[in-house]
C-alpha positions in Angstrom: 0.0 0.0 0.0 1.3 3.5 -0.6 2.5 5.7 1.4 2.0 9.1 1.8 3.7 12.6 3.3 2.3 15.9 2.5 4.9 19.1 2.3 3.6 22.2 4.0 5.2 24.8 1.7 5.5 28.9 2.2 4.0 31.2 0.2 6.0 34.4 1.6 8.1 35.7 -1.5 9.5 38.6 1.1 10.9 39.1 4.6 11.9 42.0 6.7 12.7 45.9 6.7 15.2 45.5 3.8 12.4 43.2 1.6 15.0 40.1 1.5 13.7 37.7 -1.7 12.6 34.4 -0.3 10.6 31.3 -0.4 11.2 27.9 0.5 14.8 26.9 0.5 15.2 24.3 -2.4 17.1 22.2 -1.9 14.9 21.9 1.3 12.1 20.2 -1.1 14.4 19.0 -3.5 16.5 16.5 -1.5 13.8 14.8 0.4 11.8 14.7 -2.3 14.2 13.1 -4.6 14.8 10.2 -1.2 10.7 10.1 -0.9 9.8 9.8 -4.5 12.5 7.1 -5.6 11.3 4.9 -2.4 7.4 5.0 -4.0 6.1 7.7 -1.5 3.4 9.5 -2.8 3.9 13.0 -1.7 1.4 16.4 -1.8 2.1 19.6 -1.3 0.1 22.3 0.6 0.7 25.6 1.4 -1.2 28.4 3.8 -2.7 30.4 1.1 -2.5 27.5 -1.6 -1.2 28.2 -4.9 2.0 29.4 -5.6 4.8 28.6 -3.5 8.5 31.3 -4.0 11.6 29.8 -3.6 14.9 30.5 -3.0 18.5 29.4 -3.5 18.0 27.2 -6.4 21.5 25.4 -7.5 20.8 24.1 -11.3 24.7 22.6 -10.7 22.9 20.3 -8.0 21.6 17.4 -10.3 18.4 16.7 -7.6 17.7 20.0 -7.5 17.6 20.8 -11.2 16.2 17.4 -11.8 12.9 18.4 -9.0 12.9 21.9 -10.9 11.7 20.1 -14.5 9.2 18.0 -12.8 5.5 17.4 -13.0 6.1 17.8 -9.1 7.3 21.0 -9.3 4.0 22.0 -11.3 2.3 20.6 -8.6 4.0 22.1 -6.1 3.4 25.4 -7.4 -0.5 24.9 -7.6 -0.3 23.7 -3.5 -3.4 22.9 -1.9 -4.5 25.5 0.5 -3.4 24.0 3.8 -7.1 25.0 5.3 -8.7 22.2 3.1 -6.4 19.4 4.0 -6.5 16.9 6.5 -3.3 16.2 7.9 -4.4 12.5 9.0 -5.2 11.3 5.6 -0.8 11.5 5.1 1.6 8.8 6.8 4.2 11.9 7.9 4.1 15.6 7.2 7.4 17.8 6.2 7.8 21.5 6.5 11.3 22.6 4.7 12.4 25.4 5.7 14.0 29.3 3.8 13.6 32.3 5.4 10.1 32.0 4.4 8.3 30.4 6.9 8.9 32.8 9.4 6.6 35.2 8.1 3.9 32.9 7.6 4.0 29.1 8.8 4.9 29.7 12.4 2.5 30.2 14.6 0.1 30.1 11.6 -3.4 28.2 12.9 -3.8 26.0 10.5 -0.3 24.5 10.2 -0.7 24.3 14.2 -3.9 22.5 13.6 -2.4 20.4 10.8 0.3 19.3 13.4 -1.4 18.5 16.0 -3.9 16.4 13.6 -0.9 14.6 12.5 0.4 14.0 15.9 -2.2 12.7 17.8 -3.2 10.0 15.2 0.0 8.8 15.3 1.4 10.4 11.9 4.7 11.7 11.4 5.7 14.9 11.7 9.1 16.0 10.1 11.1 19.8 9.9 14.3 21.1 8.5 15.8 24.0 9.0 13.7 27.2 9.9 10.6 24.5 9.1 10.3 23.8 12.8 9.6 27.0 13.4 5.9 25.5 12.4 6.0 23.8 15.9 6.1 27.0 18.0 3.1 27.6 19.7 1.8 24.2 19.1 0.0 22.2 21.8 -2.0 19.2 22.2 -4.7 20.5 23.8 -3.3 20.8 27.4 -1.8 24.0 27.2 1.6 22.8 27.5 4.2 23.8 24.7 4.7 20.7 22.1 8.2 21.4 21.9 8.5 21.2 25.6 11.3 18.4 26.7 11.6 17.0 23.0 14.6 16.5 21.8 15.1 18.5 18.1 17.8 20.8 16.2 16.8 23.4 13.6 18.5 26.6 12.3 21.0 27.3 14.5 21.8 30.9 16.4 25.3 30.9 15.0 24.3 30.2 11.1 21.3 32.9 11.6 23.6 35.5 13.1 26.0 34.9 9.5 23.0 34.5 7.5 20.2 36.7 7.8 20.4 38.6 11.4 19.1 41.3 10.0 15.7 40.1 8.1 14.7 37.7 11.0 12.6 38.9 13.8 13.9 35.9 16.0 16.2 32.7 15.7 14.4 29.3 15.7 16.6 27.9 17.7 16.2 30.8 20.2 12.7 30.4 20.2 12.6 26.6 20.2 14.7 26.8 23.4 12.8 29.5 25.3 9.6 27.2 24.9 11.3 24.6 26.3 12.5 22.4 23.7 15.8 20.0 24.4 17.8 21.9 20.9 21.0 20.6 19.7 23.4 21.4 17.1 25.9 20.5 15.1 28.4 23.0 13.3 27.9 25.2 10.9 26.3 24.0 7.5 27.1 20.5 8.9 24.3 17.8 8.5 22.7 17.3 11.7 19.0 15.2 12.4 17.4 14.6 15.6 14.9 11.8 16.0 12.5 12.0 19.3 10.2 9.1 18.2 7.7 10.3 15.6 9.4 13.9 15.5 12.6 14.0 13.3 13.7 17.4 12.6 16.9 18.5 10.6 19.2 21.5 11.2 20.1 23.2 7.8 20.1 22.6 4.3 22.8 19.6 4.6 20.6 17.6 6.7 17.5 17.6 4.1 18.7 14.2 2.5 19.6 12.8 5.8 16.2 13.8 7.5 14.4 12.4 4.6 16.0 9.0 4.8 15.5 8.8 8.7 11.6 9.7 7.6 11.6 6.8 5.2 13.3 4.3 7.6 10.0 5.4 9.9 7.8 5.0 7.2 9.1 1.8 6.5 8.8 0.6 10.6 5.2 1.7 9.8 4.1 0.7 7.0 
């Protein structure tokens, strides 16, 4: 039976006082896309306001990356489902990639907190790289207790923020991860880095995309 994990995409094309181009990161969708799809995972892609979905940072001299960019996918991906019409349940895992994007809209946005908490408490998934799990702030399961709180996860780092876009970014995730209470680790700079805490696996930065997506499909696979 197929398998299925549904990307939660931004739509924010801009960030900050100095109108920083962005989007999803792409080699963010790319990588575990190119893991996912060559395993026989069916994969969907929503997004907040639905439609189209900027990007940023895309490497044609990266052969997954250009390979995603001529795809039917890629079509798909830019006409997302809007987020609002989706039900997180009806997918094996979710994955929100990160950019500088989804600062401005998938944190603390209410239906990606409502499609994470679907996932999670019928015992999907849920997957992050990057600034993605910045979608878990603010998230709780009902008991008003932060979902981050004790879990072990990584994302964007303070030192690769403060060298990479300080100055568009109204916070750090892993700043904020921490200060609701989440157990945040990192590796170096740029350096892969993916923490697994049962069904949460989140990845630090760009490098750990391919990583994070094969721990996802070694879960799938436990699951299926």
């Amino acid at each position: 039976m197929t398998q299925h994990v549904l990307f939660i995409v931004t739509n924010a094309a801009v960030i900050g006082p100095h109108n920083r181009k962005t989007g999803f990161f792409f080699a963010e969708v790319a990588h575990p896309f190119e893991v996912l799809d060559k395993a026989g995972i069916a994969i969907e892609f929503a997004s907040p306001a639905g439609g189209w979905t900027p990007h940023d940072a895309y490497d044609e001299q990266d052969p997954a990356q250009k390979e995603f960019f001529e795809s039917k996918a890629f079509r798909r991906l830019n006409h997302s489902r809007k987020l609002s019409e989706v039900d997180a349940a009806d997918y094996d895992a979710i994955l929100v990639p990160g950019g500088l994007g989804p600062v401005v809209d998938i944190a603390r946005n209410a239906d990606v907190q409502k499609a994470i908490v679907r996932a999670w408490s019928t015992g999907k998934i849920v997957t992050a790289v990057c600034h993605g799990p910045v979608s878990l702030l603010g998230v709780d399961l009902g008991d008003g207790t932060p979902f981050v709180r004790g879990k072990k996860l990584t994302a964007f780092s303070a030192k690769e923020e403060y060298d990479y876009a300080r100055e568009d970014v109204p916070y750090g995730p892993e700043d904020a991860l921490r200060a609701e209470g989440a157990d945040y680790s990192s590796a170096d700079n740029w350096q892969p880095h993916v923490v697994v805490d049962g069904r949460l696996i989140t990845g630090q930065n760009p490098a750990s995309a391919e990583p994070l997506a094969k721990e996802l499909l070694a879960a799938l696979k436990r699951t299926a």
